[in-house]
C-alpha positions in Angstrom: 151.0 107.4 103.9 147.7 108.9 105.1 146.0 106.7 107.8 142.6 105.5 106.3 141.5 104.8 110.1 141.7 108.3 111.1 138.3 109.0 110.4 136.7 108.9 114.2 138.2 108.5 117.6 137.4 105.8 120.3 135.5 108.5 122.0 132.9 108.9 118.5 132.6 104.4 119.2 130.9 105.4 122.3 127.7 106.5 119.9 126.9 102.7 119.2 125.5 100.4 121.7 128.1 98.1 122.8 130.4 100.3 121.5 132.0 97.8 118.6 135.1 99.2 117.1 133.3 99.7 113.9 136.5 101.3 111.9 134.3 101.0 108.8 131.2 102.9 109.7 130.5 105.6 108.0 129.4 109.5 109.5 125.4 109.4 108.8 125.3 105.8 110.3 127.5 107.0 113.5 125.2 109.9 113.6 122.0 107.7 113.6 123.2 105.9 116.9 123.2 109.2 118.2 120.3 110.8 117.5 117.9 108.5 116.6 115.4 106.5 119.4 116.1 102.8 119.0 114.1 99.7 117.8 114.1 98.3 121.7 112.3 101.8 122.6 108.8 101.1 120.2 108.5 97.5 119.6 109.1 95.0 122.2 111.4 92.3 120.9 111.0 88.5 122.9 112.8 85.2 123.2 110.3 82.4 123.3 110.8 78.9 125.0 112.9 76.3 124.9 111.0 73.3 124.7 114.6 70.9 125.5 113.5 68.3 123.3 112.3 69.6 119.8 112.1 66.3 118.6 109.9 65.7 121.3 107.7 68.5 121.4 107.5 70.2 117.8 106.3 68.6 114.7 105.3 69.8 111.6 101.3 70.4 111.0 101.1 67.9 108.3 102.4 64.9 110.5 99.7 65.2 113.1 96.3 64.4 113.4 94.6 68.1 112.8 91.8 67.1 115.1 94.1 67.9 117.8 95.8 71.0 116.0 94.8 74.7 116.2 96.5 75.7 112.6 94.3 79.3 111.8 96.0 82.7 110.7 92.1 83.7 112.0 92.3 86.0 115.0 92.7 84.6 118.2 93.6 85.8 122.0 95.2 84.8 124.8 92.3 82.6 126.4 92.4 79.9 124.3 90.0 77.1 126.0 90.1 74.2 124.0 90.2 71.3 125.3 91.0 68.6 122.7 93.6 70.8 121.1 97.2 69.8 122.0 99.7 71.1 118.9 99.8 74.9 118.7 101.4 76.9 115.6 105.0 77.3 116.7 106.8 80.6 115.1 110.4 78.7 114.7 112.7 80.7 112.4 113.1 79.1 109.2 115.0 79.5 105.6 115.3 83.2 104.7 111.6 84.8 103.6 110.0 88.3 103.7 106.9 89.9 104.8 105.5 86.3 105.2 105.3 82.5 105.8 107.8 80.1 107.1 104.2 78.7 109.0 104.9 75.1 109.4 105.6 74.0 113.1 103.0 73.2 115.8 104.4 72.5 119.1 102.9 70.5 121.8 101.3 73.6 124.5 98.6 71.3 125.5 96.9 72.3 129.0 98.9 75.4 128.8 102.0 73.4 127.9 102.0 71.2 131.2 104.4 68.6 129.6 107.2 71.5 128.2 106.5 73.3 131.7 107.2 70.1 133.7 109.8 68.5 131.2 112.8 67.5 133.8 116.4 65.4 133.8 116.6 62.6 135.6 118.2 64.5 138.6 115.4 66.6 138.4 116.6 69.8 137.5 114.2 71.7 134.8 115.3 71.1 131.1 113.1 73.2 129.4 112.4 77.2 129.7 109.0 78.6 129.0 110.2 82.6 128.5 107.3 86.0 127.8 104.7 83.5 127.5 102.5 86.5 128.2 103.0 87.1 124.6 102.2 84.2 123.4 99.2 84.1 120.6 99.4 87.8 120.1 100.0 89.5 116.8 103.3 90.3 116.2 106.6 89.7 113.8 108.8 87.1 113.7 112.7 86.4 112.5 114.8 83.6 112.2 117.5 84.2 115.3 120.3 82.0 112.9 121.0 83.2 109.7 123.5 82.4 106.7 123.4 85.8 105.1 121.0 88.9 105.4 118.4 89.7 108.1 114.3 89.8 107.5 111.1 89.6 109.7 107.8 88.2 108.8 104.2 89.5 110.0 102.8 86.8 112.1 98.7 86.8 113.0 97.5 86.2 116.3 97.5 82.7 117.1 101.0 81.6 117.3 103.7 81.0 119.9 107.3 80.8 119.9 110.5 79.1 120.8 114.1 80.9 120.9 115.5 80.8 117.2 111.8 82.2 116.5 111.9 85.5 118.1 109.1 88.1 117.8 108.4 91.8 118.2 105.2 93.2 119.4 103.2 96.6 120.0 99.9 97.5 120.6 100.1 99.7 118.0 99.1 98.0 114.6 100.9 101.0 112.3 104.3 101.0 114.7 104.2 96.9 114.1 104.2 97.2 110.5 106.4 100.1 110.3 109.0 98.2 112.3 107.9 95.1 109.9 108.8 97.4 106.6 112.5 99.1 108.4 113.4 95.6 109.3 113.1 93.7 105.8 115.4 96.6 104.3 119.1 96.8 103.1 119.2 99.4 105.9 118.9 97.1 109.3 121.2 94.8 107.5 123.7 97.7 107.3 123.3 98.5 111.1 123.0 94.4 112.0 126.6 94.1 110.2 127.8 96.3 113.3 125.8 95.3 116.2 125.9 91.8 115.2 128.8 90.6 112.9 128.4 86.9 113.7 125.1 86.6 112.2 123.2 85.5 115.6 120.5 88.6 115.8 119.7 88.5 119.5 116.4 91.0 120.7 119.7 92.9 122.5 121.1 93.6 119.4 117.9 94.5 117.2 116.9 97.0 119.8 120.3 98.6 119.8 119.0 99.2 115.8 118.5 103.0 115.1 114.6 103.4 114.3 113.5 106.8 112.1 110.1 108.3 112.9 107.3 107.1 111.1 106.4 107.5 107.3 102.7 107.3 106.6 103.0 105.6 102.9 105.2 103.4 104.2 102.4 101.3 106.1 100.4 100.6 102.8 104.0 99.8 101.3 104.6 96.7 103.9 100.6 95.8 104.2 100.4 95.4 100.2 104.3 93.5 100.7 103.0 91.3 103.6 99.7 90.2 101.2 101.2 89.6 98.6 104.0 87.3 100.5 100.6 85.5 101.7 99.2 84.5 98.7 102.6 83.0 97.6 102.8 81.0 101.0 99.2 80.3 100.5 99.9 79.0 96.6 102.4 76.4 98.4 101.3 73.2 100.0 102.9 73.9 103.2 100.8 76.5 103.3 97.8 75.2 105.9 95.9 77.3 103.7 96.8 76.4 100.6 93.3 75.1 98.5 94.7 74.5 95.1 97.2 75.4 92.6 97.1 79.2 91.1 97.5 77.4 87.6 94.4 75.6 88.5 92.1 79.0 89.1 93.0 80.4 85.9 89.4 81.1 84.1 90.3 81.3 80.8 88.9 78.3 78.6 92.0 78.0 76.9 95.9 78.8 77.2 97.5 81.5 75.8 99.2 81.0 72.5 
């Protein structure tokens, strides 16, 4: 009988990061990890912190007093001085959702987040672990480090930071943040994730490891008109922090269609 694993050699395995015995890849795949730059190379991918008590420390927006909570997809920067503000929108992973959304957790970073900062067992040793807070309120995207079944990102406004099953991916490059936004909420990554990350835990290791195909100009419009419209769905939604009424309710129309 032929052997139907006689395809490539252990030497061809060397191609792909890690180098995972990937029997089933295919040749234009194998060739990708080979010639392509990576994901890691254009957009900085981040773990966030580890707050060691999420019960503790994260709520969602709706359960605290929002006199004390900076909710805005407006633009903000990394100064933030305001004084009476202690819960903070918290990126945190969240069910499986394109382009947009998943905006529900604030997270206590009051005075810079003093009490996750300081947060300590008994025997003193630090429980929590505040990680690339340098890139915290920045602009950026954002996935869900746990998932059940395929990989997506979301775009994420300035504003925001974010714990470890919320990890991001920044550039200071607008276009390269959206064209990373678009490659990464395609068929395509999940293809590549099912190799460098069979157990369905998508580290930033294994995302940068992800082959990434020079830029496509249409494709920008493609994920900004995606991410917009993913925003006024969230938005129609009452989690939404900017949700103002139902869509059924702005309908103009003095009557219902027959």
């Amino acid at each position: 009988r032929k052997n139907i694993f006689d395809k490539f050699t252990q030497h061809d395995f060397k191609n792909i990061p890690g180098m995972p015995i990937a029997y089933w890849i295919d040749l234009p795949s194998l060739l990708s990890f080979r010639h392509h730059k990576k994901l890691g190379e254009k957009i900085a991918l981040k773990a966030g912190m580890s707050t060691g008590d999420n019960i503790k420390f994260q709520r969602y927006w709706y359960e605290v007093s929002i006199k004390k909570t900076l909710i805005t997809n407006k633009e903000s920067n990394t100064k933030i001085d305001i004084h009476n503000i202690k819960w903070f929108p918290c990126s945190s992973g969240g069910e499986y959702r394109k382009w947009y959304g998943n905006n529900e957790i604030v997270v206590n970073w009051e005075n810079n987040g003093y009490e996750i900062r300081n947060f300590k067992f008994e025997n003193g040793k630090t429980r929590s672990a505040v990680r690339n807070d340098e890139y915290y309120f920045r602009e950026g995207i954002t996935w869900s480090k746990i998932s059940q079944g395929n990989f997506c990102v979301r775009y994420r406004p300035k504003g925001f930071v974010f714990d470890d099953t919320g990890r991001c991916g920044f550039s200071n490059n607008k276009n390269e943040l959206l064209y990373a936004a678009g490659l990464m909420c395609t068929p395509v990554v999940n293809h590549y994730l099912s190799i460098l990350a069979p157990t369905l835990s998508f580290t930033s290791g294994e995302l940068a490891s992800v082959p990434y195909p020079e830029i496509e100009d249409e494709i920008i419009e493609l994920v900004t008109n995606a991410i917009e419209i993913a925003k006024n769905d969230w938005d129609s939604q009452e989690q939404s922090w900017d949700y103002v009424c139902s869509p059924l309710l702005e309908h103009n129309s003095t009557q219902l269609l027959r």
